[in-house]
Structure formats: C-alpha cells, structure tokens
VEXPAFI-543025 format. One record per residue: residue number from 1; x negated, y, z negated of N, C-alpha, C in turn. Coordinates in Angstrom, 2 decimals, decimal comma, padded with zeros to 5 digits. Atoms other than C-alpha are relative to their C-alpha. Last residue first. Layout:
% residues N
SITE   base        nu        nv        nw       cau       cav       caw        cu        cv        cw
SITE    NUM         X         Y         Z         X         Y         Z         X         Y         Z
...
***
This chain:
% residues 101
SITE   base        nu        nv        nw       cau       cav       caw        cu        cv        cw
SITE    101    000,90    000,41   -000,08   -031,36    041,38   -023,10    000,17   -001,72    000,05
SITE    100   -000,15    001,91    000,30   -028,44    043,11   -023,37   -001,05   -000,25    000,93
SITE     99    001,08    000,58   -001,15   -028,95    047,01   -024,15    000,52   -001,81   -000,30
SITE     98    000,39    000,84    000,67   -025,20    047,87   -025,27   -001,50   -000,03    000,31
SITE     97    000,08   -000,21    001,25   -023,05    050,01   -023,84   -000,57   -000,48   -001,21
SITE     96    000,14   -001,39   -000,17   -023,37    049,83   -019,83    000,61    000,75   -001,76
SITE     95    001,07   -000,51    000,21   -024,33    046,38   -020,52    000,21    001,60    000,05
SITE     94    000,57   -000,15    001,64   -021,20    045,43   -022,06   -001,28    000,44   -000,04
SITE     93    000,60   -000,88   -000,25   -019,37    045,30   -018,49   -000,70    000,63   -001,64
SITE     92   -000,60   -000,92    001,08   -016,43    043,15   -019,79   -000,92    000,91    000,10
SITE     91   -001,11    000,44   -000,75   -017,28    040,44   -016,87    000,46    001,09   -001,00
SITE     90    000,51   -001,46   -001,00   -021,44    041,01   -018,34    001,84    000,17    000,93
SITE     89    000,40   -001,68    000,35   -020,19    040,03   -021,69   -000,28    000,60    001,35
SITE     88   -000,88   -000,68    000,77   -017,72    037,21   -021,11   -000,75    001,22    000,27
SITE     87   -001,08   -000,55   -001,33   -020,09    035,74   -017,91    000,74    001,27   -001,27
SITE     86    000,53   -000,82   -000,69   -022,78    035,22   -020,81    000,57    000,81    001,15
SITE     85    000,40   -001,19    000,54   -021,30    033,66   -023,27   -000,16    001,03    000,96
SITE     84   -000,98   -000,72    000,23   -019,89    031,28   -020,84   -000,18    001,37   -000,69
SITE     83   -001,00    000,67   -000,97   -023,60    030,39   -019,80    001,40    001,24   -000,19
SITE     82    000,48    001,19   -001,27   -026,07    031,94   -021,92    001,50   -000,15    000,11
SITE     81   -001,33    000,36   -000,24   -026,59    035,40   -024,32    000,20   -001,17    000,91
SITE     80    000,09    001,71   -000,18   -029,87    035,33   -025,39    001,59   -000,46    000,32
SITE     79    000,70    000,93   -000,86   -029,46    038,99   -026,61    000,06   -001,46   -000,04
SITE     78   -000,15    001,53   -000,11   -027,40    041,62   -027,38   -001,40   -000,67    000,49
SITE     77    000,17    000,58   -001,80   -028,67    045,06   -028,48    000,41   -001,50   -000,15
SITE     76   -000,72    001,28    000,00   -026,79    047,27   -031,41   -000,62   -000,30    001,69
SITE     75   -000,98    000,40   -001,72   -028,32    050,76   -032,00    000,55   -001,68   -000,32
SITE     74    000,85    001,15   -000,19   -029,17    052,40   -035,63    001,04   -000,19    001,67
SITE     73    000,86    000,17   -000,92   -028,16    055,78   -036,68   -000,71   -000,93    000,36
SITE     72    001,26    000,04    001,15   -026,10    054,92   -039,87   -001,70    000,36    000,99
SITE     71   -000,27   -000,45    000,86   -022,85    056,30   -037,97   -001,51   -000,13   -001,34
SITE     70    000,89   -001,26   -000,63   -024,26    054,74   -034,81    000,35    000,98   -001,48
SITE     69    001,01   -000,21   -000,33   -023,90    051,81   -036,25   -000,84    001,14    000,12
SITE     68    001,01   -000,18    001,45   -021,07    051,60   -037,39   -000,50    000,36    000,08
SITE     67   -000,36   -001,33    000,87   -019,52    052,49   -034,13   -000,44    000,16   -001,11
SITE     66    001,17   -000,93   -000,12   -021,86    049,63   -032,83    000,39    001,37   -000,17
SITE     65    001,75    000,34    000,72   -020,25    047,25   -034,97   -000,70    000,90    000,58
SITE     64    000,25   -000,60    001,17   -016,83    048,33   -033,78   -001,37   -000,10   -001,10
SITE     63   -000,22   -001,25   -000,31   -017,55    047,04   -030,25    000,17    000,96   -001,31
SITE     62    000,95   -000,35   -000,50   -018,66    043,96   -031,40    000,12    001,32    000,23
SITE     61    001,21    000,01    000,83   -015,99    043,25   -033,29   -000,96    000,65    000,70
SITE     60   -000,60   -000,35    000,55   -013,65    043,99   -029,87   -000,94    000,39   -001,53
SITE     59    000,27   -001,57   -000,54   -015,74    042,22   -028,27    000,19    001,06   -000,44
SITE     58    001,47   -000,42    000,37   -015,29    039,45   -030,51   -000,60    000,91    000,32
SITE     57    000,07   -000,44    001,13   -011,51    039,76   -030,10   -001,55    000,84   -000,27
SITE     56    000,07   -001,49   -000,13   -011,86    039,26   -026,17    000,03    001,01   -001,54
SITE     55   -001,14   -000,31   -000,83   -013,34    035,81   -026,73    000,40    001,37   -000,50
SITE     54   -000,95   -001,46    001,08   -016,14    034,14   -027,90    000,61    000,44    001,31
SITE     53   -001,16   -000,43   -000,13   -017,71    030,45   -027,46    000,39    001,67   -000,22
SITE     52    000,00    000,91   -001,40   -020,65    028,07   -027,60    001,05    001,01    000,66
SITE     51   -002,08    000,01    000,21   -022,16    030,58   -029,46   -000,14   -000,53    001,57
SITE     50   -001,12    001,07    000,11   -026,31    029,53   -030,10    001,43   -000,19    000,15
SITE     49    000,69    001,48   -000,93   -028,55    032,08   -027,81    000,99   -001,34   -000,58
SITE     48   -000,99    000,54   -000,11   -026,16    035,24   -029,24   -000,39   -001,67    001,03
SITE     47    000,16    001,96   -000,09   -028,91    036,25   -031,45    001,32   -000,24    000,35
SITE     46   -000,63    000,76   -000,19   -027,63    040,38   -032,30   -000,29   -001,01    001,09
SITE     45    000,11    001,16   -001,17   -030,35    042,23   -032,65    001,30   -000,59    000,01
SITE     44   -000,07    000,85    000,40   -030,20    045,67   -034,72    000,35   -000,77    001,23
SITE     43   -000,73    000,68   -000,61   -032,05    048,39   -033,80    000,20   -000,89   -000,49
SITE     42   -000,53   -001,02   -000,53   -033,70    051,53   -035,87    001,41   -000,74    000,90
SITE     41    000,31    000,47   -001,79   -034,85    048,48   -038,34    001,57    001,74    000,59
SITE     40    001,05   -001,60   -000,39   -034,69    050,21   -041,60    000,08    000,00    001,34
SITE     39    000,90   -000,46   -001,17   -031,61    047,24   -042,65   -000,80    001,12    000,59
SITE     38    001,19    000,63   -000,01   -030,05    046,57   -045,62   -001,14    001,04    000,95
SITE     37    000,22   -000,90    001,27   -026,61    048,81   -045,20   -001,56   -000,54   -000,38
SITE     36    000,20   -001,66   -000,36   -026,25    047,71   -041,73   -000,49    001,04   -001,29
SITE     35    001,35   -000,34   -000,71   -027,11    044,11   -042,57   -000,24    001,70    000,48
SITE     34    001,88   -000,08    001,09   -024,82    044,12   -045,16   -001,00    000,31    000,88
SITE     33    000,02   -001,10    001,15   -021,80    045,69   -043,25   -001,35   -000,28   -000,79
SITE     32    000,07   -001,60   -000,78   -022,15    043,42   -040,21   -000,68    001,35   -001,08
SITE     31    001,30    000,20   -000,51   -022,04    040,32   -042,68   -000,83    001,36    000,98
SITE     30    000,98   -000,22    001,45   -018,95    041,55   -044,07   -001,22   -000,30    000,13
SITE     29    000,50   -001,31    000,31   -017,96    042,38   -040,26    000,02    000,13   -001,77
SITE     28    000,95   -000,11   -000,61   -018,72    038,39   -039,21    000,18    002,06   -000,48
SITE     27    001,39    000,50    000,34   -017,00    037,03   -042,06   -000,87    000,64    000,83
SITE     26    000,50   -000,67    001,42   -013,96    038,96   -041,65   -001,19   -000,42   -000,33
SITE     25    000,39   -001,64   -000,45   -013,74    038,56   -037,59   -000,17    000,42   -001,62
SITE     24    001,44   -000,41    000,79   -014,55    034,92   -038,20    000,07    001,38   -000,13
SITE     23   -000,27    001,23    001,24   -010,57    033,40   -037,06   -001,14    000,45   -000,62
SITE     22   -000,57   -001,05    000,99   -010,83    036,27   -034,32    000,20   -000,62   -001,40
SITE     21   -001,16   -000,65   -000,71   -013,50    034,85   -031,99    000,91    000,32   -001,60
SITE     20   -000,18   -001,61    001,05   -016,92    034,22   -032,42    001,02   -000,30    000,70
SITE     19   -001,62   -000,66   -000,94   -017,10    030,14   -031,90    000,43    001,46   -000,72
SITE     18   -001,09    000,25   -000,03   -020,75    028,53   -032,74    001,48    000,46    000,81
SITE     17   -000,35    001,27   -000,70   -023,59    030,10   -033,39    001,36   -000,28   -000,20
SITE     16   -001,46    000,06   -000,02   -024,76    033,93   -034,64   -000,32   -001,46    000,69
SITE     15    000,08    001,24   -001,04   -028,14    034,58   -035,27    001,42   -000,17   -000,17
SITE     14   -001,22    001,32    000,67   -027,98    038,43   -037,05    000,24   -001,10    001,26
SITE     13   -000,85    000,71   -000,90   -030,98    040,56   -036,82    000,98   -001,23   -000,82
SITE     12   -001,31    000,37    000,48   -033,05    043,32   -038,04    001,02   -000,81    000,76
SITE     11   -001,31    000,40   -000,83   -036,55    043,85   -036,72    001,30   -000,86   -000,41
SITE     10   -000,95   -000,68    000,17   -038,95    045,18   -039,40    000,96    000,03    001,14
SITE      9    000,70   -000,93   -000,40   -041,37    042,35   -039,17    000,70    001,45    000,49
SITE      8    001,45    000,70   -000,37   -039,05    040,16   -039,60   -000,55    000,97    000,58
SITE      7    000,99   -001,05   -000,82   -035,69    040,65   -040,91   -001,49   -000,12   -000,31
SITE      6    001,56   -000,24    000,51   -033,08    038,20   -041,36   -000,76    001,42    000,65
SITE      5    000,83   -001,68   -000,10   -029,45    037,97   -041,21   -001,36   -000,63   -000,12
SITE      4    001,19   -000,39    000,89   -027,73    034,22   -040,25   -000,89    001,36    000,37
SITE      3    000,74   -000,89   -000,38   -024,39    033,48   -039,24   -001,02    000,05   -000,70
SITE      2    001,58   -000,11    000,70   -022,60    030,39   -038,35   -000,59    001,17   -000,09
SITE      1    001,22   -000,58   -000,50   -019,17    030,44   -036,89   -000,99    000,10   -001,15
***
C-alpha cells in the first residue's frame, strides 16, 4: 500500500492506494502516528478513492486510529470510498462511527 500525508489549507490527510490489509498494518499506524502528532487540522481525512482492496484487519486499524484520535482531540472521516471498498465499510456499519463521505 501507498500512502501519502499532506496538509492543505489546514486539512490533514492520508491518500491511501492499493491493498490495506494486515501485511501494511505497521506502515499504515507509523504513518497514523505522524500525521496525528503533525497535524492542527481538528479532522483528519482519510483518501480511500485509490484501494483496490481491504479487509477486516484494516478496520480494525482504522478503528484504532480513531482511538488515537480522540485522545489528541481530532476526528477520523472516510472518504471516496468505491466499489469493494465501499460495500466493506458500509457492510461493517462504519458510518455510525466515522463521518464517510
């Protein structure tokens, strides 16, 4: 998996592509960790428009990313989620913890 932080105009985000699943789970929460420690933004984005792929691990990540989170008071919203992506998260009910956009 591919990740890239940026922040733009004080919106904090990480583009993700490729295949989240448990083979990235160290790359994707050392990446987690910088952007949370970086970041002013109140929300962070998570860009899920390029994964061809993720599976119940990533959730899992995901789900501990926004315990971070809330620990530094920031939120966690999905977005651009498509096709498969997209069944995973709403089939795991992720909006009722997440905003997904």
């Amino acid at each position: 998996m591919d990740i890239e932080i940026s922040t733009v105009s004080g919106q904090a985000s990480m583009r993700l592509s490729g295949r989240f699943d448990y083979t990235t789970r160290n790359q994707f929460m050392s990446e987690a960790d910088r952007i949370l420690a970086q970041a002013e933004a109140p929300e962070i984005r998570i860009d899920m428009g390029n994964l061809e792929y993720i599976d119940s691990s990533a959730l899992g990540m995901l789900l501990m990313l926004r315990d971070k989170a809330k620990k530094h008071d920031k939120t966690i919203a999905l977005h651009n989620a498509r096709g498969y992506v997209r069944q995973v998260i709403d089939t795991a009910q992720f909006e009722r913890l997440f905003t997904v956009a």
